[in-house]
N, C-alpha and C positions, 0 to 999 in steps of 0.2 A: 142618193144625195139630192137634196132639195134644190132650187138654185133662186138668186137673188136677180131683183127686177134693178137696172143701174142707169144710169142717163150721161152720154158723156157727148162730146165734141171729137170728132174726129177732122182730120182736112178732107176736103171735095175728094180730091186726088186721089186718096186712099178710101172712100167710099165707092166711088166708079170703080177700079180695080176690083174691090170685093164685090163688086155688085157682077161685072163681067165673069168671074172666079165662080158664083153661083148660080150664074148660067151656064156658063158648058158644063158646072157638074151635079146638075140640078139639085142643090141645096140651095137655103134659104141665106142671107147676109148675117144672120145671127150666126148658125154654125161655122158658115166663113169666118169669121173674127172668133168666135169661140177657139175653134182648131188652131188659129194663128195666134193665139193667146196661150192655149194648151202647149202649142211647140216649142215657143220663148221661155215657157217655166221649165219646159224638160230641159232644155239648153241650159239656162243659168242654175239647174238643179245639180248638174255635173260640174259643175266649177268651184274648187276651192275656198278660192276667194271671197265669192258667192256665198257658202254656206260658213265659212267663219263671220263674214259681218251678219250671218243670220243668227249664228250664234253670238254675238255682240248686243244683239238687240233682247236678246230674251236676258244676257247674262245681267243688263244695264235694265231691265224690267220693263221694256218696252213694246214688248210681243207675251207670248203667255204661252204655257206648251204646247198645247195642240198643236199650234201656226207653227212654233218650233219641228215638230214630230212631223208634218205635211211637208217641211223640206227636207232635214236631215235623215228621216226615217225613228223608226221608234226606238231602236237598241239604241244608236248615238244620242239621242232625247234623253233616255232612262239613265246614261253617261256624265249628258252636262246637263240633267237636273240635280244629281246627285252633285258633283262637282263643284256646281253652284253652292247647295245648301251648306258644303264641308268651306265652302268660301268667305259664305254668310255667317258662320258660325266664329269661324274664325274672326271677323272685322267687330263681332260682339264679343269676345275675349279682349280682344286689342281694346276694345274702347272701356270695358271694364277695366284692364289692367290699368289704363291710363288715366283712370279716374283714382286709384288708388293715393 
């Protein structure tokens, strides 16, 4: 996996920490923040809640499958894409019929 170059603002506070954090474990501040970033998504990846508003954002066409398939895994993916399209299909029936 390739990985992307990002510029962000963090607080002092939590740069110092991370900076201490790659000293005693002789990694660099990137991988520090990488792995604390890795761990938050494993976290929020097991949460319900979590992965229906992920699924809310693809079903509203706000994400795309792939991003979908990276949280929910790829069988539940292949689930509510299908899901979706029999949804989609459906609201073009309705709007046909109601044109009649």
């Amino acid at each position: 996996m390739g990985s992307t170059r990002v510029n962000f603002r963090l607080p002092a506070d939590l740069i110092e920490k991370a900076d201490v954090a790659a000293r005693v474990t002789h990694k660099n501040r990137t991988d520090i923040i990488k792995e604390a970033l890795q761990a938050y998504l494993d976290e929020v990846e097991e949460d319900a809640a979590f992965k229906e508003a992920v699924t809310e954002l693809y079903l509203d066409d706000q994400i795309g499958f792939e991003e979908l398939t990276a949280f929910v895994g790829r069988q539940d993916a292949e689930s509510i894409r299908a899901s979706k399209q029999i949804l989609d299909q459906g609201e073009e029936l309705a709007d046909e019929l109601a044109d009649l």
